[in-house]
PAMAR-636279 format. One line per 10 residues: for each residue y negated, x negated, z of C-alpha. Coordinates in nm, 3 decimals. Example, Ala and Ser with C-alpha at 12.3 -4.5 7.8 and 13.67 -1.06 7.14 Angstrom:
2
0.450/-1.230/0.780; 0.106/-1.367/0.714
***
This chain:
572
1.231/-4.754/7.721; 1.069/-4.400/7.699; 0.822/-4.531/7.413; 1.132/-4.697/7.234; 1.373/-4.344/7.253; 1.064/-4.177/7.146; 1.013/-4.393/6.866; 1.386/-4.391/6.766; 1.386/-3.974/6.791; 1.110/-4.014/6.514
1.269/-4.239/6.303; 1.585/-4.034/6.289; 1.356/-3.679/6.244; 1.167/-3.861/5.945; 1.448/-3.990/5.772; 1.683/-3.726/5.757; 1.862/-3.733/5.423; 1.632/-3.458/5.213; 1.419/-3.320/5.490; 1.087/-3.388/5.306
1.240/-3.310/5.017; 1.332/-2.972/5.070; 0.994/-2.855/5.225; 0.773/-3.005/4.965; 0.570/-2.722/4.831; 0.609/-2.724/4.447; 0.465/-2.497/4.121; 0.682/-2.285/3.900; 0.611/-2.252/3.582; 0.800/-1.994/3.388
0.761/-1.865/3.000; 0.934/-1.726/2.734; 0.998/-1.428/2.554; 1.115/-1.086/2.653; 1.301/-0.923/2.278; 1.486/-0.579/2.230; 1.847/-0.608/2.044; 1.714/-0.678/1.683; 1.515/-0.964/1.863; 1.213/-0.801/1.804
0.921/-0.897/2.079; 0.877/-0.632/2.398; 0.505/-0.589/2.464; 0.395/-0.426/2.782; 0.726/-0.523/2.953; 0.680/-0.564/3.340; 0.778/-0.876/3.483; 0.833/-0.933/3.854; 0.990/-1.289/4.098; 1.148/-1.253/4.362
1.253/-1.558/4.568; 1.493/-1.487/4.875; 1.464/-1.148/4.766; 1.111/-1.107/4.843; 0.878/-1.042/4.589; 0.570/-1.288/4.499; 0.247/-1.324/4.381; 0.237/-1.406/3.995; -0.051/-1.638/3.886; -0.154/-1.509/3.505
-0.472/-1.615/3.333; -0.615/-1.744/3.667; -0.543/-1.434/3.820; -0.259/-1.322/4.111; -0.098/-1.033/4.061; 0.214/-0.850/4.187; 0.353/-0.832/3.817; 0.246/-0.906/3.490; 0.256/-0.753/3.139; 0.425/-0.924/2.807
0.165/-1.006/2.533; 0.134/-0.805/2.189; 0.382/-1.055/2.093; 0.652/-1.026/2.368; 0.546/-1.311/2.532; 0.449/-1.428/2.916; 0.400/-1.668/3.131; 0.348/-1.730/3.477; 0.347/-1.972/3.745; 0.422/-1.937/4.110
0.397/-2.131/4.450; 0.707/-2.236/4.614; 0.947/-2.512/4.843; 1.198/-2.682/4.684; 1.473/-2.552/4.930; 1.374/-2.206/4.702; 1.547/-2.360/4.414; 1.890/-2.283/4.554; 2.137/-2.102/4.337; 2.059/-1.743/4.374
1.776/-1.744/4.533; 1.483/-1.696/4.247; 1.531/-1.388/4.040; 1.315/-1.255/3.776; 1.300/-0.873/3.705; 1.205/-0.724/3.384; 1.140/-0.352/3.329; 1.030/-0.139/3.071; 1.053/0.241/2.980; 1.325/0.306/2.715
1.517/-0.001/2.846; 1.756/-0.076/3.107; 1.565/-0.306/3.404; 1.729/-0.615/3.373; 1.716/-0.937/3.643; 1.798/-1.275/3.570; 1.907/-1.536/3.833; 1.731/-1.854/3.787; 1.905/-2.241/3.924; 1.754/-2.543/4.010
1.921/-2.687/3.753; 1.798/-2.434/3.451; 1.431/-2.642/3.543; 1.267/-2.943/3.359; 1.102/-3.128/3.671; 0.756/-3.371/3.624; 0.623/-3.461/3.997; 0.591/-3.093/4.197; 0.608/-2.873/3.855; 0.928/-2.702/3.778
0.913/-2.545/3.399; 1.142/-2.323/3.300; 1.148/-2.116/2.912; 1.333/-1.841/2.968; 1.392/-1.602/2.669; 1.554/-1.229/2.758; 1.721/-0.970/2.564; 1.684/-0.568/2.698; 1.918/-0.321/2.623; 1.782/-0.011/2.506
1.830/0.315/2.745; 1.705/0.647/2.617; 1.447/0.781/2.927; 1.288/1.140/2.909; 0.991/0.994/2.688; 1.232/0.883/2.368; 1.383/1.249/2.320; 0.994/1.418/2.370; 0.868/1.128/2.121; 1.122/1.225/1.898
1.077/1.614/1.952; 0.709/1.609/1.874; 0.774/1.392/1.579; 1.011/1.632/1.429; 0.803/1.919/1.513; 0.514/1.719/1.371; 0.746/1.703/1.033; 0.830/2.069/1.018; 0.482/2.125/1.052; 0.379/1.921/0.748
0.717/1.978/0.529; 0.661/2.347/0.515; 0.277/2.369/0.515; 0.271/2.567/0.828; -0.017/2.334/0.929; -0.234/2.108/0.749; -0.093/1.755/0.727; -0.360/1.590/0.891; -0.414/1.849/1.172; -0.040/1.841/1.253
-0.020/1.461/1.243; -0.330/1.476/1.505; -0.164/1.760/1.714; 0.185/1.522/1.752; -0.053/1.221/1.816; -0.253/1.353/2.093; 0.013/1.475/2.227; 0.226/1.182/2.291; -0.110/0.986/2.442; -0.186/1.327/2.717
0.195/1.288/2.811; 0.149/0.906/2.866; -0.164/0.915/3.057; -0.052/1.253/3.280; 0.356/1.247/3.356; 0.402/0.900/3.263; 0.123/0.808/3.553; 0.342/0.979/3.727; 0.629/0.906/3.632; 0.704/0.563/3.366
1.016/0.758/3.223; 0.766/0.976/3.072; 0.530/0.686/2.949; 0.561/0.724/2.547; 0.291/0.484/2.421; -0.041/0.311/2.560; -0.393/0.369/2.425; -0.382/0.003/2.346; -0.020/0.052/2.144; -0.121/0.350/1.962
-0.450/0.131/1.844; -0.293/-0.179/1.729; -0.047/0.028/1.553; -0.321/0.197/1.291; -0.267/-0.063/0.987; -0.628/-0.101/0.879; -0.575/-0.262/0.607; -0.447/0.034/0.436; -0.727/0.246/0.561; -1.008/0.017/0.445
-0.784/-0.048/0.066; -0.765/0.336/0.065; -1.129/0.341/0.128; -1.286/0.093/-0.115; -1.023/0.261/-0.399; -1.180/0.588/-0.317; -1.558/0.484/-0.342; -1.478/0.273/-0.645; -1.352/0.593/-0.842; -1.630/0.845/-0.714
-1.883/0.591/-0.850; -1.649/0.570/-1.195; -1.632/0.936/-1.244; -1.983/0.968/-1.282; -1.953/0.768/-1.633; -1.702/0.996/-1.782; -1.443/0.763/-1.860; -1.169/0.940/-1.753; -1.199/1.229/-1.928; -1.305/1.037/-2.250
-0.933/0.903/-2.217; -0.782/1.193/-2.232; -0.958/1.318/-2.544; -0.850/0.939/-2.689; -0.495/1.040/-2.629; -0.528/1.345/-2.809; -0.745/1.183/-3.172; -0.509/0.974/-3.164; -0.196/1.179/-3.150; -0.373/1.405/-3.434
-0.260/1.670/-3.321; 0.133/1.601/-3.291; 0.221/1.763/-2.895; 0.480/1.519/-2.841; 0.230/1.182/-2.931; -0.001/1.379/-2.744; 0.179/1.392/-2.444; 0.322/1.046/-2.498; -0.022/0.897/-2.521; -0.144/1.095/-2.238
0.164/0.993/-1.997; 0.073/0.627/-2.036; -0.265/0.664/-2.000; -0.187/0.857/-1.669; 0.076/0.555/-1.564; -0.203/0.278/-1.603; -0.472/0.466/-1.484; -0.238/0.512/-1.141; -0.155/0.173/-1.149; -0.462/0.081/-1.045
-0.639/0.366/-0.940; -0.592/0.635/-0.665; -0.287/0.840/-0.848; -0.423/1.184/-0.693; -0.807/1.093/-0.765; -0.631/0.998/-1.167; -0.504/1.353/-1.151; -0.795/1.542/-1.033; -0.954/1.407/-1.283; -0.732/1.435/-1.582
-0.608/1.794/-1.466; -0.938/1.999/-1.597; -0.922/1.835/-1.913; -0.494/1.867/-1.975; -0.537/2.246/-1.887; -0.833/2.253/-2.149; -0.648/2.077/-2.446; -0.310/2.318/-2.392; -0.515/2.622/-2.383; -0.628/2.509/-2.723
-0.347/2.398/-2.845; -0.180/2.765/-2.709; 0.077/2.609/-2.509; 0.163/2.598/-2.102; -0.067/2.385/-1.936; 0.252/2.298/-1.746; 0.427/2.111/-2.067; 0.143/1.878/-2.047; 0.066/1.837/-1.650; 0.398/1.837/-1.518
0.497/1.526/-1.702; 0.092/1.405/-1.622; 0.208/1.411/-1.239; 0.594/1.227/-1.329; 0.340/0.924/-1.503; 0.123/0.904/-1.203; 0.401/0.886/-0.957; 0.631/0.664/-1.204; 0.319/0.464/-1.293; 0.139/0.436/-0.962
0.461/0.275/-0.836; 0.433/-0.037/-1.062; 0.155/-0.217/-0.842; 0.075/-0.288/-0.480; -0.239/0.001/-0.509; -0.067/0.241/-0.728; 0.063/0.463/-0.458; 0.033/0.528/-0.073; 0.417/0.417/-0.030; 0.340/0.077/-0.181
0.012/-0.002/-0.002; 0.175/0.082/0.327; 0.519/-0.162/0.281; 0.284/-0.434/0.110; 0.012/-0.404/0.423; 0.363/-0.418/0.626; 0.524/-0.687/0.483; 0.290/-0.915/0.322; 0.407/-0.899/-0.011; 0.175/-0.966/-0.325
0.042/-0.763/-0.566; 0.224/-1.000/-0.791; 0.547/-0.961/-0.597; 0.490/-0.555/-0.676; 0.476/-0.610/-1.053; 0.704/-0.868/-1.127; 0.990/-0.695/-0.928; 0.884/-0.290/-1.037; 0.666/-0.276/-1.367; 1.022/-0.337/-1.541
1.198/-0.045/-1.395; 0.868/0.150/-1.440; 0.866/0.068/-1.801; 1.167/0.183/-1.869; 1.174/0.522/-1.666; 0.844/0.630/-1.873; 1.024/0.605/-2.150; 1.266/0.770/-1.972; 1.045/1.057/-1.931; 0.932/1.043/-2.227
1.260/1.146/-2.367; 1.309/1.421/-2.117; 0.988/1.566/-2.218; 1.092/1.599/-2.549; 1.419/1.769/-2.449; 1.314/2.027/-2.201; 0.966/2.104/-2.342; 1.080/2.098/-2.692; 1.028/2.433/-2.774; 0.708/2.471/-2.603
0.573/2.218/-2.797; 0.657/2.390/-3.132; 0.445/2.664/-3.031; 0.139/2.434/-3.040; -0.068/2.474/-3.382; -0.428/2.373/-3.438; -0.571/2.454/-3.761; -0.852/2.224/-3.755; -0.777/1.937/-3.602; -1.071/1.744/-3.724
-1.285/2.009/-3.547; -1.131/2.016/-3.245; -1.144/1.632/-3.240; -1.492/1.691/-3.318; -1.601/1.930/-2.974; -1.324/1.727/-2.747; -1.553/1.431/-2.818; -1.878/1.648/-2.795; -1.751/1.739/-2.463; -1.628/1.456/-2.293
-1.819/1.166/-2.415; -1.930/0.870/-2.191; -2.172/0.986/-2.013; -2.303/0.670/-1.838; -2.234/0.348/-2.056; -2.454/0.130/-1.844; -2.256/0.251/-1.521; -1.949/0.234/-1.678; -2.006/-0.136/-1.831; -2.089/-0.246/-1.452
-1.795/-0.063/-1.309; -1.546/-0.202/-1.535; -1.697/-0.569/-1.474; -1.618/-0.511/-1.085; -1.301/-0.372/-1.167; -1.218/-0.678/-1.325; -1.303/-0.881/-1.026; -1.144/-0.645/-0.759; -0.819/-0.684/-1.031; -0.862/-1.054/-1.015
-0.842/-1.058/-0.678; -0.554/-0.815/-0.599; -0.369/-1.069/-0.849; -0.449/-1.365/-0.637; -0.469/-1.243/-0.322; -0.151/-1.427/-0.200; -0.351/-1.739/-0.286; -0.645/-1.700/-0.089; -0.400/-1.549/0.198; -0.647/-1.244/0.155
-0.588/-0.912/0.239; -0.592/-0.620/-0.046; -0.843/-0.413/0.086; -1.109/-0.714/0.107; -1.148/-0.703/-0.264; -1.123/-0.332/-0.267; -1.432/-0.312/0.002; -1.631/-0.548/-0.166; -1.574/-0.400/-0.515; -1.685/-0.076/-0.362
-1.967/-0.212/-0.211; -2.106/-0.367/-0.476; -2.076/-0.003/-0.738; -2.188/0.190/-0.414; -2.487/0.010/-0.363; -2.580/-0.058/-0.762; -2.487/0.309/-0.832; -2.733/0.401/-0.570; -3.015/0.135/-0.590; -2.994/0.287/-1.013
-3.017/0.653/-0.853; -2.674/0.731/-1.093; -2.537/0.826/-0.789; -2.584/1.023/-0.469; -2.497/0.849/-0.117; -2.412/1.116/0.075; -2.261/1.330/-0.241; -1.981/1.065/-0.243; -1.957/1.000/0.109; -1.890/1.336/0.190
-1.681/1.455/-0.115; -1.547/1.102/-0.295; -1.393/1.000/0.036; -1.090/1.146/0.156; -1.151/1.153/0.510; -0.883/1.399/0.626; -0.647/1.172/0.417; -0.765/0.867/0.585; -0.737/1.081/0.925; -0.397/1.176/0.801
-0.302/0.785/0.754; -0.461/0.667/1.094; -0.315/0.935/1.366; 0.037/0.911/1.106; 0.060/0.538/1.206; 0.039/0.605/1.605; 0.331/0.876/1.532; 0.556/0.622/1.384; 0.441/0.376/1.619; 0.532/0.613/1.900
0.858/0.649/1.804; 0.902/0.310/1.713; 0.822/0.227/2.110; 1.065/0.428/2.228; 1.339/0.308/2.028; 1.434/0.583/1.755; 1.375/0.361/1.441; 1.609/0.134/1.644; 1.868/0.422/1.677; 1.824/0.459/1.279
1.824/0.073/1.197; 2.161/0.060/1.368; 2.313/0.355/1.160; 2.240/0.256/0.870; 2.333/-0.116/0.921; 2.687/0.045/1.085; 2.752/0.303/0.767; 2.660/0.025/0.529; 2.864/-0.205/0.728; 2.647/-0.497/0.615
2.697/-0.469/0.272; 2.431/-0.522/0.063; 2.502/-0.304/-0.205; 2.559/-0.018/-0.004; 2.208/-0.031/0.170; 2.078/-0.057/-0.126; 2.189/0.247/-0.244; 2.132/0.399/0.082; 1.884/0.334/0.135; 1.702/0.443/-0.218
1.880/0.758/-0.243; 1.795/0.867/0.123; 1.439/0.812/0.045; 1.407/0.972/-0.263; 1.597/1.308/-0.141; 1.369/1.270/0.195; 1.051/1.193/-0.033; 1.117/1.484/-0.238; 1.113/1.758/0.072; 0.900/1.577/0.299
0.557/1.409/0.213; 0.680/1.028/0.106; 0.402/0.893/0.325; 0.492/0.946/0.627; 0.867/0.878/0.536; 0.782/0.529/0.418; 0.544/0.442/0.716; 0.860/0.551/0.978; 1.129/0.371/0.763; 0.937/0.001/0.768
1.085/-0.147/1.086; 1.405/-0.019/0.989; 1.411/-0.181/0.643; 1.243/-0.460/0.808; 1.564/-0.519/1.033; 1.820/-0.467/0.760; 1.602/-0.722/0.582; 1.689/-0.961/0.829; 2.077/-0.887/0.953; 2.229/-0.808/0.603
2.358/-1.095/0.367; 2.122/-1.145/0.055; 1.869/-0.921/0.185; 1.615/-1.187/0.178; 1.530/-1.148/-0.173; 1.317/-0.846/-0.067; 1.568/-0.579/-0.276; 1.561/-0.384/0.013; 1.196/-0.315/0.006; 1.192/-0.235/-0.384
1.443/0.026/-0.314; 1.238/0.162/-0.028; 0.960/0.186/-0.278; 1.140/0.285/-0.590; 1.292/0.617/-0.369; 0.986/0.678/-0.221; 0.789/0.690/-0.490; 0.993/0.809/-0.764; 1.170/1.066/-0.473; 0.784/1.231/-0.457
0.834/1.362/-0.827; 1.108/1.594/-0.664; 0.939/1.877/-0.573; 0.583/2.036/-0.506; 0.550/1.858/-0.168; 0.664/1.572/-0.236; 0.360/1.323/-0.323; -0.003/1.395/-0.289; -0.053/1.396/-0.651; 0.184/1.698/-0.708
0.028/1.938/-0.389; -0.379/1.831/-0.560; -0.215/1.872/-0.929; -0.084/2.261/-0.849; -0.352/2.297/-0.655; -0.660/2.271/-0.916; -0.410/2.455/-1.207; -0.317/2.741/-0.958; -0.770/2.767/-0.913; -0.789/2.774/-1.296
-0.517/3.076/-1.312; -0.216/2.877/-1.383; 0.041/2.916/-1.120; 0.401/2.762/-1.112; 0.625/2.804/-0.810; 0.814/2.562/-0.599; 1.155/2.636/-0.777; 0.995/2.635/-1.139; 0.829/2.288/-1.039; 1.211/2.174/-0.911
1.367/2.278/-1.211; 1.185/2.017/-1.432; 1.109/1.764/-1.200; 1.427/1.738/-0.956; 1.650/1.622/-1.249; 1.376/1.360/-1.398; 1.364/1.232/-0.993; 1.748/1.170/-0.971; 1.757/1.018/-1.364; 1.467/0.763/-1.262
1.625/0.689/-0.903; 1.968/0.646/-1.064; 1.766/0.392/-1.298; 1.609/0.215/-1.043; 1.944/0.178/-0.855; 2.126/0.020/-1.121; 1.846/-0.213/-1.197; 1.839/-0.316/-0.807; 2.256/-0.340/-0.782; 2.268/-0.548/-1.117
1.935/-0.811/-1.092; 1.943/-0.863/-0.699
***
């Protein structure tokens, strides 16, 4: 009877309605996506389970840990170890936590799993909520400071931008060990933020016209413009201004003016007028012009790099508004230098033809001839690059290499010369520590803060952000160097681009450009091209001052922007 009880006790233990069930040790597996508000991915989020409110070890890439990190791309996944009686409502929660957002933990039920055998998967997706920590307002103090710096020369751009940098990365590595309110950016962040290929197009632009120089081309087109003017200021300046505006669309537009500057003062010293009548509107062609093509100016290369737009997409939707605003200037020229250029006489203008062609001849056909054939390839390729799904500066690196190493291997050129003096390395500094600034403040949610402003006072409406958002870059281009205004307004175009009807044409980004760009003819400091421009005429003994330089160009900025706006508002 004993054996039979016994027996009995175990067949009533063993069969208990979901007794094995509940103790059978199963796997979690749990994935998905952690975004901020305009859906955009988290990286470096921390992610933490807790079941019966203790927490567990997370198995990552074959590894257990007590938490894990989101990718680059706001993604993670994890799996755990765990009995089904776990799986109760309430009892599994995942926490999520990240500096500049509010920790956030999501209850996870049984039935919010896809079961196969012992695996439980689960793809859960979460949204945080930004919350402004001690590191978003000393981001966006050094930032600003970093912009005072560089808006009123107090500091040299790329010194300041290296200061702010630096700064943000000592604050994350000291008080934000310390503390993760203070954490502003990671090392690994503040890498994958430097856009390289706009350092490496920058690059293989800059080698490609320090080998060209050495032929004498560009100055050989300036004394084309004027033999073919004959003399007449106005053709002259006509001439030159286009030449300027091509040259700039696919060259370097501040290596296009320190070249043509020597040789504009030259010609109006001859001619007896202001070197001014002829160089101001030289720096309006390269800023106009340079904005027709993906290369033509820093502003474009950083929003195509950014976006992934073509070289075609830059000239199909810009080269007509550029176009028209050279005219345009043109025009204005004529009106507010039209005195000046009645002063201009030249007696013989056969002679001077004469010694302008003496002097700046083609010095280097055989250079020149190989240079131009590479051009033609590099310009092939920037025209096809969307085909080949090739980045710009590829064909700008290889064109490069190949004049670097012919115009050494000939002995036309020095090596080191044009490493050390062709190559703008404190601009390429400049680009590199300005893209960990922006990404800074991008981490800890400012551009965010902006994004939703202007999305709120456009209220959506496509026409208003248009005109937004070109006039607020073109007035912020003209005081403040357009680069780094461009490179901190990309996310936020890129989320208006996404939440505001009809955006998806792109028109958003031309008017980013077509303020940026044409915004830098505003004042002194407002492009590159303008500061070098002054720069050289103020070394030859030709000085203008920031409100003489405003008086001719501020009115030509706003006539061009209005231009552009009207285009945008009636074709998009």
């Amino acid at each position: 009877m004993r054996k039979v009880g016994f027996l009995i006790f175990l067949f009533l233990l063993f069969s208990t309605p979901g007794f094995p069930e509940t103790n059978k040790e199963i796997t979690l597996f749990i994935s998905g996506k952690i975004l901020d508000p305009h859906k955009e991915p988290v990286r470096e989020a921390q992610i933490r389970l807790f079941i019966n409110e203790k927490p567990q070890r997370l198995i990552a890439d074959h590894k257990e840990e007590d938490f894990v990190f989101t990718s680059s791309h706001g993604t993670y996944q994890i799996s755990v170890k765990a009995h089904l009686k776990d799986i109760e409502k309430g009892k599994i929660k995942l926490e999520v936590f990240k500096t500049n957002f509010k920790r956030k933990i999501v209850t996870l039920a049984e039935e919010d799993f896809a079961k196969k055998g012992k695996n439980f998967y689960i793809v859960k997706n979460i949204i945080l909520e930004r919350s402004l920590a001690p590191s978003f307002y000393i981001a966006t103090g050094i930032f600003i400071f970093v912009y005072f710096l560089i808006a009123f020369e107090l500091l040299h751009r790329t010194l300041a931008a290296i200061l702010g940098a630096s700064l943000m990365l000592i604050i994350t590595y000291t008080l934000g060990i310390i503390n993760p309110d203070y954490h502003i950016i990671s090392f690994e962040k503040a890498i994958s933020s430097i856009d390289l290929n706009v350092i490496f197009l920058l690059m293989g632009m800059m080698i490609i016209v320090g080998v060209l120089k050495h032929t004498g081309v560009f100055q050989w087109c300036a004394y084309m413009s004027y033999k073919i003017a004959r003399g007449n200021i106005f053709w002259l300046n006509a001439i030159s201004c286009f030449f300027i505006a091509v040259t700039s669309a696919f060259l370097d537009n501040v290596t296009t003016m320190l070249l043509y500057t020597p040789v504009l003062i030259e010609i109006a010293t001859v001619l007896k007028i202001s070197p001014f009548s002829l160089l101001l509107p030289g720096i309006m062609a390269s800023n106009i012009g340079g904005t027709a093509t993906l290369i033509g100016d820093p502003p474009n290369i950083i929003i195509g790099s950014y976006t992934g737009l073509t070289f075609m997409d830059f000239v199909k939707n810009l080269s007509p508004v550029v176009l028209i605003c050279m005219f345009a200037l043109i025009a204005y020229n004529e009106i507010f230098y039209k005195k000046e250029y009645k002063k201009g006489k030249v007696k013989d203008v056969d002679g001077l033809i004469d010694r302008l062609e003496e002097e700046f001849k083609i010095s280097d056909k055989n250079l020149l001839t190989y240079g131009l054939l590479v051009m033609g390839i590099v310009i092939t390729f920037f025209v096809t690059h969307g085909y080949w799904h090739m980045e710009v500066s590829i064909p700008a690196l290889f064109g490069a290499s190949l004049l670097f190493v012919y115009g050494v291997l000939t002995k036309k050129v020095n090596m080191f010369e044009l490493i050390e003096k062709d190559i703008e390395w404190t601009t390429l500094l400049f680009f590199i520590f300005l893209f960990i600034l922006v990404g800074a403040v991008e981490e800890v949610g400012l551009l965010a803060i902006i994004a939703d402003w202007v999305y709120h006072v456009s209220k959506g409406n496509l026409f208003i952000a248009i005109t937004l958002i070109i006039w607020v870059a073109a007035i912020m281009s003209a005081f403040v160097d357009n680069i780094p205004f461009t490179a901190t307004m990309l996310p936020i175009v890129g989320y208006l681009s996404k939440v505001i009807p009809g955006a998806e044409s792109n028109v958003l980004w031309w008017a980013l450009a077509f303020g940026a760009c044409f915004g830098g003819n505003g004042t002194i400091i407002g492009a590159s091209a303008n500061v070098v421009t002054v720069g050289i005429a103020e070394s030859l003994g030709h000085r203008i001052t920031f409100l003489e330089f405003m008086k001719y160009a501020f009115v030509l900025m706003v006539i061009t922007v209005l231009i552009a706006n009207i285009w945008l508002l009636i074709f998009y």
